[in-house]
C-alpha atoms as one frame of an Amber mdcrd trajectory, in Angstrom:
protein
  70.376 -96.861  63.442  70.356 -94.453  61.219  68.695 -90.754  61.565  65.495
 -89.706  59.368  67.911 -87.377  58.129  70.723 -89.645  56.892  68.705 -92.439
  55.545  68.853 -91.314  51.721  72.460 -90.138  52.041  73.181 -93.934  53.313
  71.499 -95.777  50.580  72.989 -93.798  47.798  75.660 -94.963  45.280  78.456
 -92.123  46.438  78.137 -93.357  49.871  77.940 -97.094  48.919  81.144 -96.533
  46.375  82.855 -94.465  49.072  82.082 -97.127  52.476  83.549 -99.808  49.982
  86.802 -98.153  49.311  87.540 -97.105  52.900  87.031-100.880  53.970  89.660
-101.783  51.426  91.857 -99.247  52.022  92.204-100.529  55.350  92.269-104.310
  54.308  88.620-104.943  56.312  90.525-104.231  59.736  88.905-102.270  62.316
  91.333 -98.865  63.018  90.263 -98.888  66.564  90.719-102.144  68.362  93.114
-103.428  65.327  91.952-106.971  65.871  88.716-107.614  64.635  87.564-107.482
  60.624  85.491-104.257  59.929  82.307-103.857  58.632  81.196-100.142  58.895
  82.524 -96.898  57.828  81.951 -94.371  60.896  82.071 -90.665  60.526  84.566
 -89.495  63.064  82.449 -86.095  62.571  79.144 -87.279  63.116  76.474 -86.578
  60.706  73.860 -83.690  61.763  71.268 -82.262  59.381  73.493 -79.153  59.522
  76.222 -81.283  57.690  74.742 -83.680  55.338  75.312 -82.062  52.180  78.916
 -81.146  52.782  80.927 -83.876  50.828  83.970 -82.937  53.040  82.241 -84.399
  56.213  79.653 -87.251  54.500  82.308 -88.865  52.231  85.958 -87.433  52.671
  88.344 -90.062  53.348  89.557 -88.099  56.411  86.695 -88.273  58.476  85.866
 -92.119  58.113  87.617 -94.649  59.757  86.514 -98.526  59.413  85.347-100.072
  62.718  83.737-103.350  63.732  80.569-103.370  65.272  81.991-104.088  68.954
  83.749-100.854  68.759  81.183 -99.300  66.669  78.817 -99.750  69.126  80.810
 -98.360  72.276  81.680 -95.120  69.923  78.070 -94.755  69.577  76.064 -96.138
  72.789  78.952 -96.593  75.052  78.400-100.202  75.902  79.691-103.341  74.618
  77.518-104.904  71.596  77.795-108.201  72.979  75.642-107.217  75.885  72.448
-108.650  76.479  70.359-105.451  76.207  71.499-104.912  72.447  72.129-106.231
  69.354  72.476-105.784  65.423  69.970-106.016  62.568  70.639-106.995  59.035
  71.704-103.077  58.638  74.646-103.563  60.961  72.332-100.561  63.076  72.371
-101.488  67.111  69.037-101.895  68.324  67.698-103.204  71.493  67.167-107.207
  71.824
């Protein structure tokens, strides 16, 4: 889910242009598993409110990677999104069932 913080960076056209390319780039495969299709663009650098203005971090290609939401989800929470305990909205954010 994303931060108070991050929520206008996330809905804005740079970061929408930017999430598509990086999905492309990698042909919609997730870099981490390699098996499943990806659908989000995580920030190996994760985003603080000390670092959400610096372009470098939010949108340069070398700190996103494409994931699916399985691996997504254990970067983040450290569990397995197919647990019973969590789940994902219509935002691809994990939230609890």
């Amino acid at each position: 889910m994303a931060k108070e913080f991050a929520k206008e960076f996330y809905q804005s056209s740079n970061w929408k242009k930017t999430r598509d390319y990086i999905l492309s780039k990698y042909h919609y495969l997730c870099q981490k598993c390699e098996e499943r299709p990806a659908e989000i663009v995580h920030h190996i650098i994760w985003l603080t409110p000390l670092n959400i203005n610096n372009p470098k971090i939010t949108l340069g290609e070398d700190n996103l990677i494409p994931v699916c939401r399985e691996c997504h989800a254990i970067i983040h929470e450290g569990v397995d999104a197919t647990t019973n305990e969590v789940m994902f909205n219509a935002n691809g954010e994990l939230i609890r069932r």
